[in-house]
TIMIMI-617112 format. One record per residue: x negated, y, z negated of N, C-alpha, C in turn; residue in three letters. Coordinates in steps of 0.2 Angstrom, whole numbers, padded with zeros to 4 digits, always signed. Each point is the difference from the previous one (the first is absolute). Last residue first. Layout:
N
XYZXYZXYZALA
...
This chain:
77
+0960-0633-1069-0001-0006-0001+0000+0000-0007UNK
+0003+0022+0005+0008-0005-0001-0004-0008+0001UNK
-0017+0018+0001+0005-0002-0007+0006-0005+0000UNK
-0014+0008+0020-0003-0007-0004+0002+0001-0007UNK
+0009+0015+0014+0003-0005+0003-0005-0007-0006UNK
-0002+0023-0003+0006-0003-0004+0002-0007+0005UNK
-0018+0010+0005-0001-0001-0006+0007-0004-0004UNK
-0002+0009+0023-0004-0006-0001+0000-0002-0006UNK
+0006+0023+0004+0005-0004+0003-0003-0011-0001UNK
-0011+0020-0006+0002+0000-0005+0008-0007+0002UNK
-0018+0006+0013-0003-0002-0005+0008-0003-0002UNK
+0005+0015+0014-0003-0005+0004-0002-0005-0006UNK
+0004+0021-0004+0005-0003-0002-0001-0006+0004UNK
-0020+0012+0002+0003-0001-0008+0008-0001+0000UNK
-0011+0005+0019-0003-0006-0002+0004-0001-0006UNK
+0007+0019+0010+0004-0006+0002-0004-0008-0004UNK
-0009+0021-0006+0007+0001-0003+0004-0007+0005UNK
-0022+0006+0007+0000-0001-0006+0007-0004-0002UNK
-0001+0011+0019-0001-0005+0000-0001-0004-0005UNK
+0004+0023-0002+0006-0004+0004-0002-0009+0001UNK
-0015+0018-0006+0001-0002-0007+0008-0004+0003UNK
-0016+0006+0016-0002-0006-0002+0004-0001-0006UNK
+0006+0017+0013+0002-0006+0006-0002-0006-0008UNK
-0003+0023-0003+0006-0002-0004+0000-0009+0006UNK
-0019+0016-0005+0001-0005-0002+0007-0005-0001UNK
-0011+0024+0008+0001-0007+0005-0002-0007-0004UNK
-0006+0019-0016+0003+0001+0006-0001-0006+0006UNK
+0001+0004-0029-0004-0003+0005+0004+0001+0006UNK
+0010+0008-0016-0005+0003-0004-0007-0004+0004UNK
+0028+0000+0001-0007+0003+0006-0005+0002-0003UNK
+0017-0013-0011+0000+0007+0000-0005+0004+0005UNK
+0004-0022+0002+0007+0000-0001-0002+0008-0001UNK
-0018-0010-0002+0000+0000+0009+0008+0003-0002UNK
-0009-0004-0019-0003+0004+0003+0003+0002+0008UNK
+0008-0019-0013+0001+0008-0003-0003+0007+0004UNK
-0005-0025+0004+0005+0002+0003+0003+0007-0002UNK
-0018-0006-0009-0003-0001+0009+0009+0003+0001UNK
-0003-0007-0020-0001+0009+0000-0001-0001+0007UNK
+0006-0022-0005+0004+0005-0003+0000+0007+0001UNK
-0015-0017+0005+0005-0001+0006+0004+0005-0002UNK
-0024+0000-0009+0004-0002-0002+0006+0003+0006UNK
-0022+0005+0004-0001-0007-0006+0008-0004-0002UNK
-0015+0014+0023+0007+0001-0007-0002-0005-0001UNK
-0008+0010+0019-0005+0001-0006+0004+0000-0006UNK
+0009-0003+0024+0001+0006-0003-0007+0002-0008UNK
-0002-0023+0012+0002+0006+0006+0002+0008-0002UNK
+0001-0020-0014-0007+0002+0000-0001+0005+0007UNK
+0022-0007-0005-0003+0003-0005-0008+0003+0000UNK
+0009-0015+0018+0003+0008-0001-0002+0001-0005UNK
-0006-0019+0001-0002+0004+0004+0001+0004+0002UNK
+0010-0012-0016-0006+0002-0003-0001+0002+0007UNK
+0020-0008+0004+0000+0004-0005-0007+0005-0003UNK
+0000-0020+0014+0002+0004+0003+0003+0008-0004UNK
-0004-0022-0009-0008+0004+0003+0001+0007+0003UNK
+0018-0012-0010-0005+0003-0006-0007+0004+0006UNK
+0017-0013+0011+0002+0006-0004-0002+0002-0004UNK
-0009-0020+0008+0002+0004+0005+0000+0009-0001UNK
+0005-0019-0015-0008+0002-0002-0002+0005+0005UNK
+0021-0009-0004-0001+0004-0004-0007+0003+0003UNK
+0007-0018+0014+0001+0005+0001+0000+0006-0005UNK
-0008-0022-0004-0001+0007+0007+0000+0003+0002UNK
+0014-0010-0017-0004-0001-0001-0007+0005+0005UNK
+0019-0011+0004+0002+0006+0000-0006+0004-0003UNK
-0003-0020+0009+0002+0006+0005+0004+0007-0004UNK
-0003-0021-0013-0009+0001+0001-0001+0006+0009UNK
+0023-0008-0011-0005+0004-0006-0007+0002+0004UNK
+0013-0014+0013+0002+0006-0001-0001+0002-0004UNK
-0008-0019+0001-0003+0001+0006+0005+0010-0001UNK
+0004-0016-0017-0008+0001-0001+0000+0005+0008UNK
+0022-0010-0001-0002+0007-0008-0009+0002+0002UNK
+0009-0013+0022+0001-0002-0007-0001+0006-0003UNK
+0016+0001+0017-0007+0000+0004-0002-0003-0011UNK
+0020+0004+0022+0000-0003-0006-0008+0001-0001UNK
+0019+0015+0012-0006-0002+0000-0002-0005-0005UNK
+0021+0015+0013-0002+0000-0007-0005-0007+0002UNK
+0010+0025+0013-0001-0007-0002-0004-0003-0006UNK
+0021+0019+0006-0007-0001-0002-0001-0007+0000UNK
């Protein structure tokens, strides 16, 4: 792996970005199925209660550990 020097402000305000990225991206599927909430989006598509949604509630489910993955990065600073 390589390693990179770069300052705290400049990699906060990328990661930062990048949340915002994966927020949008989240609400334009949401708004795409007529969902309010990530949670029963994903329920539903999980129980077929909305058809051919399993690609978006995947994509979903990747942003969301993606998110989650960036969060604990801006924790350990």
């Amino acid at each position: 792996m390589t390693q990179v020097s770069l300052k705290k402000e400049l990699a906060e305000d990328l990661i930062n970005s990048k949340l915002r990225i994966i927020v949008e991206e989240i609400e334009k599927i949401l708004q795409k199925w007529k969902y309010d909430s990530i949670e029963l989006f994903l329920t539903d598509s999980k129980s077929g209660k909305i058809r051919n949604a399993e690609d978006d509630a995947i994509v979903i489910q990747n942003l969301l550990d993606d998110q989650e993955e960036l969060h604990q990065i801006k924790n350990k600073w």
